[in-house]
N, C-alpha and C positions, 0 to 999 in steps of 0.2 A: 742448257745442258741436256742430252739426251740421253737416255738410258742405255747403259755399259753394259755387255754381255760378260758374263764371269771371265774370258780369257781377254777379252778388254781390257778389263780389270788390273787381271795379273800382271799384262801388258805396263797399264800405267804405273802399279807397282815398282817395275821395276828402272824406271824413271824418275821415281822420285828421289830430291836429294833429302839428306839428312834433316835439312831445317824444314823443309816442306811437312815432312814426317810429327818432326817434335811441333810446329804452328797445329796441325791437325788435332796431335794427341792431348794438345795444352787447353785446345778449345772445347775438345772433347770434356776433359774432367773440367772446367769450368762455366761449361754449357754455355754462356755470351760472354765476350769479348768484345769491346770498342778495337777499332782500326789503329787508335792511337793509343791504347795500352799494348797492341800485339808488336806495334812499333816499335816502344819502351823493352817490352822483352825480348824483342829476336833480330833489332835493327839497329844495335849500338856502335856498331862498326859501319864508317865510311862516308867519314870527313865530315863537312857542315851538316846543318839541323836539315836542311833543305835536299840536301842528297841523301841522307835516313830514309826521310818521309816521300823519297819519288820513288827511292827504292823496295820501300814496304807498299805505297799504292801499288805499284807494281806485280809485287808478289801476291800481294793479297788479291788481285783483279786475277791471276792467271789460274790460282787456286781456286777459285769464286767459280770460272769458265770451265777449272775442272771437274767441278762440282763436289769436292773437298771440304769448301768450304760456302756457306749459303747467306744471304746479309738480311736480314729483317728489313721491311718496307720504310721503315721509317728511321731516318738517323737520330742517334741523341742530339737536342738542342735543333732539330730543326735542319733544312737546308744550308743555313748560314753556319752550321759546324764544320763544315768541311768533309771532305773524303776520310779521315781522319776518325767522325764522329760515327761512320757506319758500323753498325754490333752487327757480330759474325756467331754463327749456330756451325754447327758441322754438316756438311752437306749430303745427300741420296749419297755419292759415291764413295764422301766420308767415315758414310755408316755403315757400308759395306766392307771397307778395308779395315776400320777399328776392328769390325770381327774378324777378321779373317787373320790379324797381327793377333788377334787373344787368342787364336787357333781353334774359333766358331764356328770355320767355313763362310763363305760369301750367302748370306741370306738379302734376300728382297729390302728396301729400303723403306720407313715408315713412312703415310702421308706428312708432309709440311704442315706444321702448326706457328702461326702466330701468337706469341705469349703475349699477355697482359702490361701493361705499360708498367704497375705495379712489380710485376717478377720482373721485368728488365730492369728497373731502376735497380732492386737490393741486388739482384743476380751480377750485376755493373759492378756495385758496389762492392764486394764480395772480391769480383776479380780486378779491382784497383787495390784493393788492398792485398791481394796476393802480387799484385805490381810493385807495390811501394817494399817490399821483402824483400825481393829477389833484388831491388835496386839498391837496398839496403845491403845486402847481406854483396854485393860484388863491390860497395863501399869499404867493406869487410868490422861494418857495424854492431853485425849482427852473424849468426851462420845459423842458414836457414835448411834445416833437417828436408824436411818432409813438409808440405803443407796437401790437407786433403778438403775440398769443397764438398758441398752438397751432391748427391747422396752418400758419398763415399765417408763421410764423418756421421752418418748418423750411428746411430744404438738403438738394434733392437733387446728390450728385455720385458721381464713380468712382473706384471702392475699389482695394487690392489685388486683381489680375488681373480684371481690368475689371468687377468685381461692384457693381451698382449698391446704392451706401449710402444710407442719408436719416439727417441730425444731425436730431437732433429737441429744440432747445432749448426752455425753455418760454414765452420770450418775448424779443423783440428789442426792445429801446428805443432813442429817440434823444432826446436833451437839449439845449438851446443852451446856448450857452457863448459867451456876445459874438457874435463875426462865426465863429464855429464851431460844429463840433457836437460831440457825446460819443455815442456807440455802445458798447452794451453788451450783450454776449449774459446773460438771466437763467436760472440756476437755482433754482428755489425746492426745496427740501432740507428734507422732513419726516421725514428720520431713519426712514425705511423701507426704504434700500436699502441694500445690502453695500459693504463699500469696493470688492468688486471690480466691484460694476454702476459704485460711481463712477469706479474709475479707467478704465476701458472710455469712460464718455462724456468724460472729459479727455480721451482718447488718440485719439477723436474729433474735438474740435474741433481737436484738431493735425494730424490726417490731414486735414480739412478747412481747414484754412489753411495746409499746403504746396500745394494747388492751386493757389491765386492766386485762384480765382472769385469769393470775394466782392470780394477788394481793387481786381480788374478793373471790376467791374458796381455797386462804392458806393462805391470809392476808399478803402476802409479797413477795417481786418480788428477786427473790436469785440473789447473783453476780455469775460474771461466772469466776473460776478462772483456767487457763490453766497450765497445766504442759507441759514441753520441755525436752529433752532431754539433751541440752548442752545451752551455752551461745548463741552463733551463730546463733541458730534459735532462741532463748528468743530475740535475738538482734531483728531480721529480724519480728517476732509479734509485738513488740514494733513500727516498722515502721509501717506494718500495723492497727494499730490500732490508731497513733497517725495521720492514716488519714481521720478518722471518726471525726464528732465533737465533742467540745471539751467537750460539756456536756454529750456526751455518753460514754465519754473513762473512767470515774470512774467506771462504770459495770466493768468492765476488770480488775481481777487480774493474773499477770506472775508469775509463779516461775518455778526454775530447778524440775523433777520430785525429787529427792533425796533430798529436802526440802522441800516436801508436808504436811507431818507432822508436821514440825516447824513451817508454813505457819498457817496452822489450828489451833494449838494450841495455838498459838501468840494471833490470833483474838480471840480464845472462851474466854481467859484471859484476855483481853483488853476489850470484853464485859462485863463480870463480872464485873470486876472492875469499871467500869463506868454505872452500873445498880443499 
């Protein structure tokens, strides 16, 4: 991909179709995407499993060459994942157009950075499970508001002796629920941290909801509900959280990641019904 000159630029703008746009902007606020979750969200149309996914290769390769969008050197699972397994960044020309749509102007695009095996994984993570929602929610399971990723869900406020903190949850969702909504702070928990990184970010959101600032500025303070991986670490949260007090351990909801959906839906139902 070779460097676009600003009327380049505009040029390819105005080429691009609608879905090309919204693949950009999705990879955008999700910072990596696997080939076969962008598949699951923008290639559900047109016929067998097989014509999906030559269809998304497809797209996704033309976007790649426009530099749109940029693939990391390495696929998840190796070689033997498939085209499928390749994680997508937003690309030089990506980064120039996202500002240009926020009405930035076209500025110069950042050096290429390689993240860490570690931020791919939960970063993946993160956006499988903004996958499993939207598949949810066109099941009509669930109805899925708003979901915001990393940075966009964090909270800056002030700490103990006025030290400026930032919660950095990995994602904020919002759900309907009849004529209401459900707000829910996400942690996605791949069993890589110590109890005590996790009691730290509980002891967090509770330092973060005696301010009042979200309850002020969205009228309601969301639970935070984590996903695990296995029992084992659900166990082992469990422990840490049951050593916080006893009035702050209701923020806290546990589930395996593989019932996060039943989790959600359970509650949007149970609010309904009781509204």
């Amino acid at each position: 991909m070779t460097y676009l000159t600003a009327k380049r630029l505009l040029e390819l703008d105005l080429r691009l179709a609608e879905r090309d746009r919204e693949i950009t902007q999705t990879v955008a606020r999700l910072r990596l995407v696997s080939g076969i979750q962008l598949e699951r969200l923008f290639f559900t149309h047109g016929g067998l499993p097989a014509t999906r996914a030559r269809l998304a290769r497809g797209a996704l390769a033309r976007l790649t060459d426009l530099g749109l969008l940029a693939r990391l050197q390495r696929p998840v699972g190796g070689v033997r994942g498939g085209s499928g397994a390749w994680v997508y960044e937003v690309g030089p020309a990506g980064e120039r157009l996202l500002a240009y749509w926020r009405g930035e102007g076209i500025s110069r695009p950042r050096p290429a950075h390689e993240p860490g095996q570690r931020f791919v994984a939960h970063t993946l993570a993160i956006s499988e499970t903004y996958a499993r929602l939207v598949e949810a929610d066109r099941e009509q399971r669930i109805e899925l508001l708003t979901f915001d990723a990393e940075p966009a869900s964090w909270r800056r406020f002030v700490g103990i002796g006025g030290r400026d903190v930032i919660l950095k949850p990995d994602a904020v969702v919002r759900l309907g629920s009849g004529p209401f909504e459900d707000s829910w702070w996400l942690e996605v928990d791949l069993a890589t941290e110590s109890s005590t990184v996790l009691k730290r970010q509980c002891e967090a959101y509770l330092r973060y909801q005696r301010t009042g600032r979200e309850q002020h500025e969205h009228g309601v303070f969301p639970r935070v509900l984590w996903t695990v991986p296995d029992k084992r670490r659900g166990e082992l949260l469990e422990r840490t959280i049951g050593s916080l007090p006893a009035t702050a351990r209701e923020l806290f909801v546990i589930t395996l990641d593989a019932c996060l959906v039943d989790v959600l839906a359970a509650v949007s139902i149970a609010s309904e019904a009781t509204s």
